[in-house]
Every structure is written in C-alpha cells, then in structure tokens.
N, C-alpha and C positions, 0 to 999 in steps of 0.2 A: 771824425771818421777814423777807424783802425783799420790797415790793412796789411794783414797777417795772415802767410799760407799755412800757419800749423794750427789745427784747430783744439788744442786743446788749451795754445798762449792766447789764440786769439777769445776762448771763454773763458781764459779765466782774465783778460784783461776787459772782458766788456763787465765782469762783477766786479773788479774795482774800480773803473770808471765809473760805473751805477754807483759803488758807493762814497764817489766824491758829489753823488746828484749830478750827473750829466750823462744825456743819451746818446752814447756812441751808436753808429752807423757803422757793421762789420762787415767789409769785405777784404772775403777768403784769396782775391784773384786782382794782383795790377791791372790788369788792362780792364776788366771791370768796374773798377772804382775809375779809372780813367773816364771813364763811358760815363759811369752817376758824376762824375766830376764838372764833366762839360755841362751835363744838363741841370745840377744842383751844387755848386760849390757850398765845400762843410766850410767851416769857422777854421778849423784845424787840425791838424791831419797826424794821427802819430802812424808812422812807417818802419815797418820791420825791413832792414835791410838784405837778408838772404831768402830768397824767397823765389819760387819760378811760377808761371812759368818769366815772367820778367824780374829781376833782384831791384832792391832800392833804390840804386843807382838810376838804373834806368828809366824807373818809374817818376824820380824826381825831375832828371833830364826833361820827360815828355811832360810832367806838370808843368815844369816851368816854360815850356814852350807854345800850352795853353791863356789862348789870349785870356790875360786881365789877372794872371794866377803865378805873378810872378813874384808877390807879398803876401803869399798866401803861407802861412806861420804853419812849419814841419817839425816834427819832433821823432829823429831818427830813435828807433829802439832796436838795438841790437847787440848779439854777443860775439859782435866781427873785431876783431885784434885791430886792424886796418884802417877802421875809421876817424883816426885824428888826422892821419895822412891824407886823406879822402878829401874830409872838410876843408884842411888848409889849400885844398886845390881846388876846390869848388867857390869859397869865398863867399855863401850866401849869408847874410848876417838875420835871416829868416827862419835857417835850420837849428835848431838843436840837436843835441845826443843824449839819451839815457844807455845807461850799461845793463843787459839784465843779467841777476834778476835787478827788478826794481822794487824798490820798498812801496809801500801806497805815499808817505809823508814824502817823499822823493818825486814820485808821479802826481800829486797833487801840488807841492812848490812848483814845476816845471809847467803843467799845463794854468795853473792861476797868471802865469808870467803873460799869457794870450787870452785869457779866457776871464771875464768873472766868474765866480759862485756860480753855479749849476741850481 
C-alpha cells in the first residue's frame, strides 16, 4: 500500500513500483487507508510523512494501535529534515526511511528487505 496525498508522487510511485512487478494499492488520504487497513491489511505499507489531512506520524501512531498491526513492515518516504529525530523516539525496528527523491534501485533494495520478487 502507498499512501501519499500529492498526486502526482503518489503516480509516479505506483509506475515504479509496477516496475519492480508489484501491485501497489494507492491511497490519496490516512484515514482512508486506515479504514482499508482494518478491513484488508497490505504486506507493507510505504508512508509519505507530510501529508493532511493526518501527517505520517499520526497515521503510524493509529496503525500501530490497530489490533494485530503492530509488525506490520513501514517504509517511511519522505523529504522531512526531522525524521532521524522522529524514529530514534519512536523505536519501531519495523519502520524504515527512504529520502526523496528515491532512485527505483534504492526503492527496490528497501522494499525486497519485506517483500519477495513481485
């Protein structure tokens, strides 16, 4: 699952995800992937951190406070200054960080780390 409020990151990250072969599931809006979350948990989730109307932060908080989805492998993306500070307070050894931009050989080692071959 992608979930990214700008839509021009969020098409062009579902064609390179398409071209590592894997079907990403793009939602525009947290609290709506929250919603498909409860009712379909994805494999793994990359998260844009600035984003409204809830930002990353938040959106992870409420994931991880969904029962059974607290091993659920995240892959923050974002071009927040902020976020080593962030993660070192958070401590989930489930999250990642990509910087954008990201290369595709960059998002393709990072998502292989959670995922087989597509």
């Amino acid at each position: 699952m992608l979930v990214e409020d700008d839509r021009p990151i969020l098409e062009m990250m579902d064609l390179l995800i398409r071209r590592l072969s894997y079907e990403p599931v793009l939602m525009p809006d947290g609290n709506a992937a929250l919603e498909v979350i409860r009712r379909d948990p994805p494999a793994l989730i990359l998260l844009d951190i600035m984003m409204v109307p809830i930002d990353g932060w938040t959106f992870l908080k409420r994931l991880r406070e969904l029962p059974g989805m607290q091993d659920l492998p995240v892959i923050l993306f974002t071009a927040a200054p902020e976020v080593g500070e962030r993660m070192m307070q958070i401590r989930d050894p489930h999250v990642s960080v990509l910087h954008k931009p990201v290369s595709l050989d960059v998002l393709k080692e990072t998502i292989v780390k959670y995922l087989p071959a597509g």
